[in-house]
C-alpha positions, 0 to 999 in steps of 0.5 A: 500500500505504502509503495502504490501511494508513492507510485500514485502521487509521483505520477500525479505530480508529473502528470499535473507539473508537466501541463504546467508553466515552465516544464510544457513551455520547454517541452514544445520549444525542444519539439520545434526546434528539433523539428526545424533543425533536422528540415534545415539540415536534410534540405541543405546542399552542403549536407547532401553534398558527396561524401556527407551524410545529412541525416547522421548529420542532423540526428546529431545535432538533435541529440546534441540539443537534448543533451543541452536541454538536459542539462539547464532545462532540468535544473530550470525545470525544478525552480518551478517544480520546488515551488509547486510541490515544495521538497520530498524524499530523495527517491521521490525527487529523483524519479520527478528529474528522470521524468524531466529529463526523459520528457525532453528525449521524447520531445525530440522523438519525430525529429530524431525520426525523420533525421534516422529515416531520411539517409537511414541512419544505422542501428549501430549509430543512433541506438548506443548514442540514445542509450548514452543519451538516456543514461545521462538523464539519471546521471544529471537527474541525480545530480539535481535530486541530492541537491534539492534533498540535501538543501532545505532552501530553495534558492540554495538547491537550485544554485547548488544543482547548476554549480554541479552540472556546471562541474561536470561539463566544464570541470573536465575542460578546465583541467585539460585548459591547465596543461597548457601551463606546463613547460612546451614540448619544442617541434621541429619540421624541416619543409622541401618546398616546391620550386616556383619559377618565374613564370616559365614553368608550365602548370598543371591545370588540373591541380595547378601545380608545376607539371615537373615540380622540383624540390628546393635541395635544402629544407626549410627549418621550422620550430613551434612550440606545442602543448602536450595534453597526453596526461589529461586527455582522459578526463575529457570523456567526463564531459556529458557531451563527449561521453555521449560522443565517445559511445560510438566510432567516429565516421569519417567521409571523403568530401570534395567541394562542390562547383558554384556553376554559377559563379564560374567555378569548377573544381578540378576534375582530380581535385583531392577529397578532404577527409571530414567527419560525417556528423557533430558525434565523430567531430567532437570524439576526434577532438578529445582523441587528438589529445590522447596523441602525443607531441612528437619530438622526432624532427618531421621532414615534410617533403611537397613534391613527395606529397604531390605525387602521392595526393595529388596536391602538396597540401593534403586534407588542406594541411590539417591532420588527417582525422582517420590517422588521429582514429588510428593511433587513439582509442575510445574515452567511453569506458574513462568517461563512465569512470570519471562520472562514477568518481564525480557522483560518489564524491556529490553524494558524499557531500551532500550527503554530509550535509543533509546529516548535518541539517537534521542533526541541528 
């Protein structure tokens, strides 16, 4: 009987609080932006264009919105759901923010939807990204529910609720910011040029390179001085965002700029692909690997009339880092990330929960 009471009055309270002010108000707003992001996204040129993928794309950015409503719309959320209801036992409280959280994935459900179903989008991308989605709103619910048990006052629970979701977002992205402090590791790249003539040499006119490129026999030496962030880059995955990113392997496309027929512009018929990742999930995931890649130390010998025979341009993937070598030599922050969050959870329950002893006790 005891256990149909608190069933009963849990689900008259969202059944009530849901319909009402605050919580109905995001609810329709995550719904018609979601909807309207994924019809921006599949409908885009660029997102349609060869070697991308608009639904995985839009997906993305749709659960990247949840994740945002998550985690300042349930603490939002709670201002008004404290006041109505007033403070409750930390199970009651703890089921209301899950019921919060999971009312914001089932909002964006038609928009996730379309997006799946347009490009179709695999099982293997948008199940264990939904999962971890999920899994974020009772480790973020959780988070809530201590600070609105523990904290008699209002006003303190909710400031405290965000400084814990503010610290688990942030936190770990600070504490990476402090390893640029540490002394530099120095790199050194000596660079064969190609040899540009005075106009004479004949051009390709398919990349526009020299027909017959020639190196300079000397190399040109250059320093940079780069920060190594190999000794925190595994808390990064602590951050919901990566977490959630980090659940799946990144997918990486081939893309070639389109022409602007209408401007004149062709891109040349060999034009070399540029490796991107195909949607915000395997973009955010190469991010936090690059870390995990140390600076190297050996000199780097770059030799362009190499690279030209080779890709075909002198500046491959446009100069940057290739993401798939990144892919090769990291691996995935999934299991560091749930380990981080685990660490952060026990360490807020144990002071919040000192403090909720203290409270009763005076």
């Amino acid at each position: 009987m005891g256990n149909a009471g608190f069933f009963s009055r849990l689900f008259t309270s969202i059944s009530t609080l849901i319909r009402t002010g605050m919580w109905f108000t995001l609810l329709v707003t995550m719904a018609t932006i979601s909807i309207l992001i994924v019809a921006l996204t599949v409908t885009s040129d660029a997102a349609s264009a060869s070697g991308t993928d608009a639904g995985r794309m839009a997906y993305s950015f749709v659960i990247f919105l949840v994740l945002s409503a998550i985690l300042l719309g349930m603490p939002t959320v709670f201002i008004s759901i404290r006041e109505q209801v007033g403070q409750h036992s930390f199970l009651f409280t703890y089921l209301l923010a899950v019921a919060v959280g999971l009312s914001f994935i089932v909002a964006a459900v038609p928009a996730m939807l379309w997006a799946v179903l347009s490009t179709g989008v695999g099982v293997d991308v948008w199940l264990p990204t939904l999962g971890a989605t999920k899994l974020e709103v009772w480790v973020i619910a959780l988070l809530v529910a201590l600070a609105h048990w523990a904290l008699t006052s209002a006003s303190a629970a909710t400031v405290t609720a965000f400084a814990l979701i503010a610290g688990i977002t942030l936190g770990p992205l600070l504490v990476v910011a402090t390893a640029s402090f540490a002394p530099p590791v120095t790199q050194t790249t000596q660079t064969y040029y190609i040899k540009w003539g005075e106009g004479e040499e004949p051009l390709d006119p398919e990349t526009g390179f020299p027909l017959n490129p020639t190196c300079e026999k000397s190399p040109s030496t250059s320093t940079t001085l780069l920060t190594d962030y190999t000794s925190v880059a595994a808390i990064v995955a602590t951050n919901p965002v990566a977490f959630v990113s980090s659940s799946i392997t990144p997918a990486i496309g081939q893309y070639v700029m389109p022409g602007y027929e209408d401007q004149g512009i062709e891109p040349a018929s060999s034009m070399p692909a540029v490796s991107v990742p195909l949607d915000l999930f395997s973009s955010v995931d190469v991010g936090s690997r690059s870390l995990q890649i140390p600076v190297q130390t050996e000199v780097i010998i770059d030799n362009e009339c190499e690279k030209l025979a080779e890709f075909g341009t002198a500046y491959p993937n446009n100069g940057q880092a290739d993401p798939r070598d990144i892919i090769a030599e990291s691996h995935s922050g999934f299991l560091a990330g749930a380990i981080g969050q685990g660490a952060f959870l026990v360490v807020a329950t144990a002071i919040l929960g000192a403090i909720r002893v203290r409270a009763r006790r005076s």
